[in-house]
LUMKESE-435609 format. One record per residue (C-alpha): residue number from 1; residue in three letters; x, z, y. Coordinates in nm, 3 decimals. Layout:
! LUMKESE-435609
[NUM,'ALA',[X,Z,Y]]
...
END
This chain:
! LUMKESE-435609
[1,'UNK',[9.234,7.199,12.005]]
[2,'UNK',[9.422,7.368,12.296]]
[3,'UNK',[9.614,7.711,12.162]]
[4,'UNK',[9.394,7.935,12.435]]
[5,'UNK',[9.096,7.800,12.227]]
[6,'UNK',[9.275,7.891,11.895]]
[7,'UNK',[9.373,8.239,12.026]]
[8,'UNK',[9.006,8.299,12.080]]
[9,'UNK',[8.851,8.199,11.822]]
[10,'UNK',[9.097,8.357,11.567]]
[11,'UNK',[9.225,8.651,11.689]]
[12,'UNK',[9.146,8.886,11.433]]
[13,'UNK',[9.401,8.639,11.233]]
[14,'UNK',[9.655,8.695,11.477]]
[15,'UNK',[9.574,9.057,11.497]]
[16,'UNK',[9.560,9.106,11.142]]
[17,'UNK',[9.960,8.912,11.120]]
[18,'UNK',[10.055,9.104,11.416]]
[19,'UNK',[9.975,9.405,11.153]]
[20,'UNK',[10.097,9.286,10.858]]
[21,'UNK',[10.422,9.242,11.091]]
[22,'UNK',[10.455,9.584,11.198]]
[23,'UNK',[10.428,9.663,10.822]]
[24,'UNK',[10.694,9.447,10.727]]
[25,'UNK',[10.913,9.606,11.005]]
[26,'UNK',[10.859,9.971,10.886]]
[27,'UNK',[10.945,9.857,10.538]]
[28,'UNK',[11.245,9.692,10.620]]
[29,'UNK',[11.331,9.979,10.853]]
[30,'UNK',[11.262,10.268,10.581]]
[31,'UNK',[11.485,10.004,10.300]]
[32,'UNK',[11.792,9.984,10.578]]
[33,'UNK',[11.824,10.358,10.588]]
[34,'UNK',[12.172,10.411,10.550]]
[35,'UNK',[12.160,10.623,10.223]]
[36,'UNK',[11.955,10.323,10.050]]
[37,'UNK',[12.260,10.113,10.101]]
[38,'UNK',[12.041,9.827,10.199]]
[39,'UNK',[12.295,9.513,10.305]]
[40,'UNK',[12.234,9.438,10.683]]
[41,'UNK',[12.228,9.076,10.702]]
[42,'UNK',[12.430,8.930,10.840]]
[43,'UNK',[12.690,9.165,10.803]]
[44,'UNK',[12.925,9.004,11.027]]
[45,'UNK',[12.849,9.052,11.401]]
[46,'UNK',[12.945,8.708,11.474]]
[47,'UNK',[12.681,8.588,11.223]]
[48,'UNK',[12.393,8.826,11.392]]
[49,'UNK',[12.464,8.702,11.745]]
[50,'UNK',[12.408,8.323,11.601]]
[51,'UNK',[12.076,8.432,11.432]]
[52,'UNK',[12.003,8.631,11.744]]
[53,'UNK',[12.035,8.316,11.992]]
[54,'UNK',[11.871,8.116,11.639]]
[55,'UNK',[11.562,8.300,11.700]]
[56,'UNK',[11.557,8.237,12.062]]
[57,'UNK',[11.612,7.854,12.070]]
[58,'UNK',[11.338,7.918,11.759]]
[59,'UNK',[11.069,8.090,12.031]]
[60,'UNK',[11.162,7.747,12.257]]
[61,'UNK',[11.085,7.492,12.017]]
[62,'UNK',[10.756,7.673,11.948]]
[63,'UNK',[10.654,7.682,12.290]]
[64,'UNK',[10.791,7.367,12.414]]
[65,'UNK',[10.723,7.160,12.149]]
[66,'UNK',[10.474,7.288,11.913]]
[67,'UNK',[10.235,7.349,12.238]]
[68,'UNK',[10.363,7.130,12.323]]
[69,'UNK',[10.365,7.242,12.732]]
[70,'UNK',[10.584,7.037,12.893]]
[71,'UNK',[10.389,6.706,12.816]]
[72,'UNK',[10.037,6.808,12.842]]
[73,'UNK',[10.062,7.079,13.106]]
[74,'UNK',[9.747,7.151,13.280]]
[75,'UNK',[9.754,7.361,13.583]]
[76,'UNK',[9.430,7.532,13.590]]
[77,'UNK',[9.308,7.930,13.651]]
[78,'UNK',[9.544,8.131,13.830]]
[79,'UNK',[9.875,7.894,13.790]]
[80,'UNK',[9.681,7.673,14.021]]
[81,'UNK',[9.779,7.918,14.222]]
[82,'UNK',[10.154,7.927,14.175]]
[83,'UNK',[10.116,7.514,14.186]]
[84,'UNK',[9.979,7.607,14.585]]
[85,'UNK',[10.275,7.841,14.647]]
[86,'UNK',[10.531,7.588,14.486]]
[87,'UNK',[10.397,7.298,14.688]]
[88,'UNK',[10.372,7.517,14.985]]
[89,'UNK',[9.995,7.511,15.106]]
[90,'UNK',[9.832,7.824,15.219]]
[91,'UNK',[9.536,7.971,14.991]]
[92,'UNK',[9.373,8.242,15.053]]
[93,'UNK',[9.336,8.339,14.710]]
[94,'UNK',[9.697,8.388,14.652]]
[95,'UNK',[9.689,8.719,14.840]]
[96,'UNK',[9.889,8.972,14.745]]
[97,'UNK',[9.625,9.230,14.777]]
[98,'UNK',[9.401,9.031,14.485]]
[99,'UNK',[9.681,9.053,14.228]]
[100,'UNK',[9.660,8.719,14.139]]
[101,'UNK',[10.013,8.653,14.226]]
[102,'UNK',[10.318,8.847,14.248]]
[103,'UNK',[10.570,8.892,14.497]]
[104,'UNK',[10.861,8.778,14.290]]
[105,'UNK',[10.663,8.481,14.164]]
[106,'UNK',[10.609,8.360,14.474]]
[107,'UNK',[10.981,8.401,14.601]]
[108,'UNK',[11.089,8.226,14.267]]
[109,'UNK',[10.838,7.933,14.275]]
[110,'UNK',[10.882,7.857,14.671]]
[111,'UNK',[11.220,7.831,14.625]]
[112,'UNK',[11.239,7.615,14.299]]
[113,'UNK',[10.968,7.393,14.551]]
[114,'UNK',[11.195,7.420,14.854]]
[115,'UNK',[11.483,7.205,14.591]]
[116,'UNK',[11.393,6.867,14.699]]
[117,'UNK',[11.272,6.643,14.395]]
[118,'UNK',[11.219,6.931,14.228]]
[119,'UNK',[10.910,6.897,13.927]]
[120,'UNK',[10.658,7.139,13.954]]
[121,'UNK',[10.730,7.157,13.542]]
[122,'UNK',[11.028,7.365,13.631]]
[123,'UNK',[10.817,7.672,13.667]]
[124,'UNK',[10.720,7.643,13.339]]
[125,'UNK',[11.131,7.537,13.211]]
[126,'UNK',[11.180,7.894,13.392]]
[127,'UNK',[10.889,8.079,13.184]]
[128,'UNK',[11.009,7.897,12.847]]
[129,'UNK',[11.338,8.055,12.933]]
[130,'UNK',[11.193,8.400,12.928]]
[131,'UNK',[11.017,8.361,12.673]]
[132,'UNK',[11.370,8.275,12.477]]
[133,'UNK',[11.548,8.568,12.657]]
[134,'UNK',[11.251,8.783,12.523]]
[135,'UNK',[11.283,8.707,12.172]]
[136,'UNK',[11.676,8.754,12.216]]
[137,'UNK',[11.634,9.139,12.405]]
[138,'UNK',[11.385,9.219,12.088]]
[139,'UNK',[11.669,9.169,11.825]]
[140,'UNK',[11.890,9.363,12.065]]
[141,'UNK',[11.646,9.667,12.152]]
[142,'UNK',[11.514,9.633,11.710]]
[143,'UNK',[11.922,9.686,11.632]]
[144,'UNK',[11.980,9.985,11.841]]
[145,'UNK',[11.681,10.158,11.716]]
[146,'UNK',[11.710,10.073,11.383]]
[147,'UNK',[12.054,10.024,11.316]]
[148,'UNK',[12.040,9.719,11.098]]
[149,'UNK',[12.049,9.363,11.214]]
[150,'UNK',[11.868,9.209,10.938]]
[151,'UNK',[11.602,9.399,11.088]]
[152,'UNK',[11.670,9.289,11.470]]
[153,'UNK',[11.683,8.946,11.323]]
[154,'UNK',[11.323,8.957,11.148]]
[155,'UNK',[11.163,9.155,11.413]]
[156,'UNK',[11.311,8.841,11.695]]
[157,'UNK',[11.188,8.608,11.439]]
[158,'UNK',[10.845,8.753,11.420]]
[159,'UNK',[10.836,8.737,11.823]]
[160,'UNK',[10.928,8.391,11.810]]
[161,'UNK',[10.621,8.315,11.591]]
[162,'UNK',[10.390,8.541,11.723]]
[163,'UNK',[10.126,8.254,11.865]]
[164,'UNK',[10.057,8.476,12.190]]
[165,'UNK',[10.353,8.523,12.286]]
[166,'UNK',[10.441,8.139,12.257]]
[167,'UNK',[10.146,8.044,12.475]]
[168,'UNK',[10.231,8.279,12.742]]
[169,'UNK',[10.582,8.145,12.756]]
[170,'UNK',[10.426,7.768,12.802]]
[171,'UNK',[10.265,7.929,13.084]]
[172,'UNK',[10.356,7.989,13.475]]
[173,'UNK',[10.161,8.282,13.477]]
[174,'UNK',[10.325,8.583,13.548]]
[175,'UNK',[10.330,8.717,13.198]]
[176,'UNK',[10.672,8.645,13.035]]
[177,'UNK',[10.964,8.634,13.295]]
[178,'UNK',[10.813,9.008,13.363]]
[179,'UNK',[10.810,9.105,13.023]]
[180,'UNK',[11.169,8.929,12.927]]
[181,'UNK',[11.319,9.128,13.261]]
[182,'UNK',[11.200,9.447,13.127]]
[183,'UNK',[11.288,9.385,12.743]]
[184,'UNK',[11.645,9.302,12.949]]
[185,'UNK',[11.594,9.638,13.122]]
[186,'UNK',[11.508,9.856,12.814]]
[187,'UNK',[11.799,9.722,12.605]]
[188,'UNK',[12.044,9.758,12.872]]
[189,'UNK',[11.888,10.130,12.892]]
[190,'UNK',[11.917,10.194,12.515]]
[191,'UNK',[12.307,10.066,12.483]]
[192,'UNK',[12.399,10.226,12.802]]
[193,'UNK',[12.297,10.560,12.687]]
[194,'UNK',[12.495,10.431,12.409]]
[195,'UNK',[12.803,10.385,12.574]]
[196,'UNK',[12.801,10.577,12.820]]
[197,'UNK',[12.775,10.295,13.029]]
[198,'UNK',[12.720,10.316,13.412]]
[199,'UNK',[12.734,9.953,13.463]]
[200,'UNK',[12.467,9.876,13.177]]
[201,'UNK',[12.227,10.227,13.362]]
[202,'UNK',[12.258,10.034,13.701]]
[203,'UNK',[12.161,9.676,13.552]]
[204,'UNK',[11.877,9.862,13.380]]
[205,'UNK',[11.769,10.020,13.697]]
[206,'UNK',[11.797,9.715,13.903]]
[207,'UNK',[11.632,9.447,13.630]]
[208,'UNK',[11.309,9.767,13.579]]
[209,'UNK',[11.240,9.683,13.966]]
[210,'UNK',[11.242,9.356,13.917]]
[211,'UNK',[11.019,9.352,13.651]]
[212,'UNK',[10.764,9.544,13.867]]
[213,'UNK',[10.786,9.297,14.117]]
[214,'UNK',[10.633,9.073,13.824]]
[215,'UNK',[10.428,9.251,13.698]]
[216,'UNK',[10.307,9.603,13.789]]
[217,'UNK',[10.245,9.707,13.430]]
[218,'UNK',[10.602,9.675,13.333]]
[219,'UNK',[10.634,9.987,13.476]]
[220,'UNK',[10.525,10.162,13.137]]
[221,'UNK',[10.876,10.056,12.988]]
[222,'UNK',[11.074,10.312,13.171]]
[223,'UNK',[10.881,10.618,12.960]]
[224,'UNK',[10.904,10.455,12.679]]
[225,'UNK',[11.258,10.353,12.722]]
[226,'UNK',[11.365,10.699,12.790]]
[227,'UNK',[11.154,10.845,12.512]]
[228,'UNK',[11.318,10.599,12.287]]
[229,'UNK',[11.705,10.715,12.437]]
[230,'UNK',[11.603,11.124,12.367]]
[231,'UNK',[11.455,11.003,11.999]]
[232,'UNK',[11.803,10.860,11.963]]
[233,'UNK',[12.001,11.090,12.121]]
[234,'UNK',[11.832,11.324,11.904]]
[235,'UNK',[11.885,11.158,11.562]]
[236,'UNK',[12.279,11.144,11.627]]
[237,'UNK',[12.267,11.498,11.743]]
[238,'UNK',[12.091,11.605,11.378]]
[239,'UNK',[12.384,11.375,11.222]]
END
């Protein structure tokens, strides 16, 4: 049974996990409080980049090979679409104005099809990517809120699992290289706020208009980002 068709016909499963998630979160958010004294594992930074990149080449193996999408890719619906654009023929359908294509899609995919020999599957290698990068901003933007990378490292885990998210990053769609570029674009927010960083505020601003270009509803990471930066701001501010 293809995953779309086990999406559908289970997703109050997957909403009910996607719950039961959260929950877990919360509780190991409330337990890493520093006056609990919870140990943040792994303690050693060197240890929670390793599970951070873990959990991404985790979220890869689930979508490449569990899927699996690389060997039984079909290109039908709206990546038919992005097949047309890579291969260069004109449809009509793939007008701008019917949002079933993006601008920086299109630039991406014609130019991966411009590479001569170039597989068509390489869209997908590209969205697979993402959907590692993804997993690997969500430990980074879970750590600066919560403080604790035992908690970054569940919460990327959790991503990595989450059966959704694996099928969109086995996908060409545009659904995960927008998402990943504005996960990239919130954390680089969050830690340059941080720091005091103007290099990490300019990446942030130039990967959120990127993300756009994706995908138009990306756009509802920049209030939430800089709600997230006062909350924070805030906290340190109240010691």
């Amino acid at each position: 049974m293809m995953l779309v068709e086990l999406i559908r016909d289970y997703q109050g499963l997957f909403v009910a996990v996607d719950l039961l998630a959260v929950l877990v979160l919360l509780g190991l958010a409330v337990a890493a409080h520093p006056k609990r004294r919870w140990p943040s594992v792994p303690s050693d930074e060197g240890l929670y980049q390793i599970a951070a990149l873990g959990a991404a080449a985790l979220a890869l193996i689930v979508a490449a090979v569990v899927i699996p999408s690389l060997t039984g890719h079909r290109w039908v619906g709206h990546e038919g679409l992005y097949l047309d654009v890579f291969e260069g023929r004109a449809n009509p359908e793939a007008s701008p104005a019917l949002y079933l294509t993006t601008p920086l899609l299109r630039l991406l995919y014609r130019g991966l099809g411009a590479v001569p020999g170039m597989p068509a599957l390489s869209m997908v290698v590209l969205t697979l990517l993402a959907g590692a990068l993804s997993v690997w901003a969500t430990a980074g933007i879970v750590r600066n809120i919560t403080r604790s990378r035992a908690v970054a490292v569940v919460a990327a885990c959790l991503v990595a699992l989450q059966p959704v998210h694996a099928f969109w990053s086995s996908s060409a769609y545009h659904v995960m290289l927008p998402f990943a570029l504005a996960q990239c674009a919130l954390l680089a927010l969050l830690v340059g706020a941080e720091r005091r960083s103007t290099r990490l505020l300019l990446l942030s601003a130039a990967l959120g208009p990127l993300s756009v270009a994706g995908r138009a509803e990306t756009v509802l990471f920049l209030p939430a980002g800089l709600a997230l930066v006062l909350l924070i701001q805030g906290r340190r501010l109240r010691g």
